[in-house]
C-alpha positions in Angstrom: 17.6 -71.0 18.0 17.5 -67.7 16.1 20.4 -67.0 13.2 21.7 -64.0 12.4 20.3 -63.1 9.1 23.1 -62.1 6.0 22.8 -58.9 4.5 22.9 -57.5 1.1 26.5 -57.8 0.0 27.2 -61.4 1.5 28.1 -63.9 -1.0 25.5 -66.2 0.2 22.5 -64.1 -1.1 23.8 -64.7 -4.9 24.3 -68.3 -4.9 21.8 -70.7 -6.5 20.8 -72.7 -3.9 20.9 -76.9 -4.0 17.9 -79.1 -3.6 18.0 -81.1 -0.4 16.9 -84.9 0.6 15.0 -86.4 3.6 19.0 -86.7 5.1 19.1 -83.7 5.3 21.2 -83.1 8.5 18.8 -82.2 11.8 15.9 -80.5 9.5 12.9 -80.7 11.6 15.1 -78.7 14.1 16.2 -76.0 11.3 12.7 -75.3 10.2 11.7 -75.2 13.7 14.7 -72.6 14.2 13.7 -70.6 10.8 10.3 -70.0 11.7 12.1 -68.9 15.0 14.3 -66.4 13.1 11.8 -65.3 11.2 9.1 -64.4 13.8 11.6 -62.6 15.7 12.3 -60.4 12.9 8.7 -60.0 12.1 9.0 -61.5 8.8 6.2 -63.2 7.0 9.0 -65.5 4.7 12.9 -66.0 5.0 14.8 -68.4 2.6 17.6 -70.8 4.1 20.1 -68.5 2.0 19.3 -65.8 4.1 20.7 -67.5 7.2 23.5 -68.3 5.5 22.6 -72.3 4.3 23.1 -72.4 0.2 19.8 -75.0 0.1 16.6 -75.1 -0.8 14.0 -74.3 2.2 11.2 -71.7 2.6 9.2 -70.9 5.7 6.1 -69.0 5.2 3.8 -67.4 7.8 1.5 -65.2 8.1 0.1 -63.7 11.5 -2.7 -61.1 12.3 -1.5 -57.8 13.4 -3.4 -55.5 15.7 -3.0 -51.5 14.8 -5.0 -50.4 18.1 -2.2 -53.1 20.4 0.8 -52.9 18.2 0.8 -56.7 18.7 0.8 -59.8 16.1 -1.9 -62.3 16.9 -1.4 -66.2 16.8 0.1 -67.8 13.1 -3.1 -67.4 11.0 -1.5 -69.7 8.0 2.6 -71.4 7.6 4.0 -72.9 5.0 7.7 -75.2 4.6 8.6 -75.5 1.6 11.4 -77.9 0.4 13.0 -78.0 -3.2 10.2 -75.3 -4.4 9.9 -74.8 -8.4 7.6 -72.3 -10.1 5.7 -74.5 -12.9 3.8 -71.6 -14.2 3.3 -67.7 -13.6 -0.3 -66.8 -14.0 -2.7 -63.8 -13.7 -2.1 -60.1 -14.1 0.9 -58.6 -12.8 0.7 -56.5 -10.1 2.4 -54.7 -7.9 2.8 -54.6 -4.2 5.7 -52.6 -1.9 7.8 -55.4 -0.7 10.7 -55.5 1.7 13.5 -58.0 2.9 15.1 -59.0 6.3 18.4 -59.3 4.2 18.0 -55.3 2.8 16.6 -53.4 6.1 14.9 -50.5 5.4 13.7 -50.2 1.7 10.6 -51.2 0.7 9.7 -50.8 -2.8 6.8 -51.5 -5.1 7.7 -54.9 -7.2 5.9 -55.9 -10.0 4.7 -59.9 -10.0 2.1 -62.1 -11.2 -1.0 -62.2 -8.5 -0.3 -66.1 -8.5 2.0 -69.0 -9.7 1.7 -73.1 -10.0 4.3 -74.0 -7.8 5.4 -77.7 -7.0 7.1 -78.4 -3.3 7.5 -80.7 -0.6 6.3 -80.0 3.4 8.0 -81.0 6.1 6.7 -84.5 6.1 7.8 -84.9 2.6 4.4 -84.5 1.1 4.7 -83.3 -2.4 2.1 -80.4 -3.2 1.2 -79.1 -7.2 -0.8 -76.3 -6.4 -2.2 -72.8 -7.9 -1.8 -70.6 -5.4 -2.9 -66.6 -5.1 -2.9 -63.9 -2.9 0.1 -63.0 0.1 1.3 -66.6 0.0 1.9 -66.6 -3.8 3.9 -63.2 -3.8 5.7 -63.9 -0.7 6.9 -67.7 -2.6 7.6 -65.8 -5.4 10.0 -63.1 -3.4 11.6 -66.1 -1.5 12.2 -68.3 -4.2 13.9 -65.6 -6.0 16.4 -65.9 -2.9 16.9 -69.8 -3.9 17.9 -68.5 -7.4 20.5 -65.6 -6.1 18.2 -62.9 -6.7 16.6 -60.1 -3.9 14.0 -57.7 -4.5 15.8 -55.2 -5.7 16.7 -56.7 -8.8 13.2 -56.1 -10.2 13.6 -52.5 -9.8 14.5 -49.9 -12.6 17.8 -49.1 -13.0 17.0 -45.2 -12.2 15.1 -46.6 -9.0 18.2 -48.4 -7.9 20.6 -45.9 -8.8 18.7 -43.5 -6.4 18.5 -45.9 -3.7 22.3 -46.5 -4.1 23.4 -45.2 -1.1 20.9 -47.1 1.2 21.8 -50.2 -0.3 25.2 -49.3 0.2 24.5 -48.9 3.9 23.3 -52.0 3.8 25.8 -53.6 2.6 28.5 -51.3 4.6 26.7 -52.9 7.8 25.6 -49.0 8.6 21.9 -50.5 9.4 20.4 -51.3 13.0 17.5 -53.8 13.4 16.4 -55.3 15.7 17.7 -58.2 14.8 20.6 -59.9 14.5 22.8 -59.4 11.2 26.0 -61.1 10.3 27.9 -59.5 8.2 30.4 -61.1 5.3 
């Protein structure tokens, strides 16, 4: 099943979200449906907050994309993560223009470490402590900022945000188009 995705504006996006358990209601079929979601949209994360669920679950995944076709290949590298926490920020900080299936439309340079100590669980319950680098450990870092009621945009300037003002406002007006599905407040 793919979910609408909230949009900037929706009170969902500013909620820190709760951990979850094993219980947790019919979750091998909600990560299944969030990589769904997030495929569609040609996403390479998208935080459970973002469809709307106040808990704590990533999906991460990365897939070759061919310039010459205009086609994504097959998933190259996924991860679930469940209850993530950032242990430790390493490296140089560096940034990289990011953008977000809940904010349509702006991409913007965002300063972060290159890599982080992150603990999680996968979707067998395995716990992972791992150093991790590279697109996975910026992408974690953007989504886990969704678990803690924060988007990208927060880690702009406030000059840069005051002259993107009236896209985000568009955003959160609803005055976007994807071409995917939004839900609005």
């Amino acid at each position: 099943m793919i979910y609408p995705i909230i949009g900037l504006g929706h009170p969902t996006l500013r909620k820190i979200a709760k951990p979850i358990d094993k219980d947790y209601p019919e979750l091998e079929k909600l990560i299944a449906d969030m990589y769904e979601t997030m495929y569609a949209a040609d996403g390479v994360g998208l935080a459970a907050p973002q469809i709307d669920l106040s808990i704590r679950l990533v999906v991460i995944g990365f897939r070759p994309y061919d310039e010459k076709t205009d086609t994504y290949g097959p998933v190259a590298e996924q991860h679930t993560l469940i209850n993530p926490e950032i242990l430790e920020y390493i490296g140089e900080k560096e940034y990289f223009n990011e953008g977000c299936l809940s904010i349509p439309d702006i991409h913007e340079d965002v300063l972060r470490t290159e890599g982080i100590v992150m603990r999680w669980f996968d979707e067998n319950w395995q716990m992972h402590e791992d150093e991790i680098h590279g697109m996975f450990a910026r992408v974690a870092q953007h989504e886990y900022d969704h678990l803690e009621g924060k988007v990208f945009t927060d880690h702009l300037s406030t000059l840069r945000k005051t002259m993107l003002k009236r896209k985000l406002n568009d955003v959160i007006s609803g005055k976007v188009r994807t071409s995917y599905r939004m839900k609005r407040k």
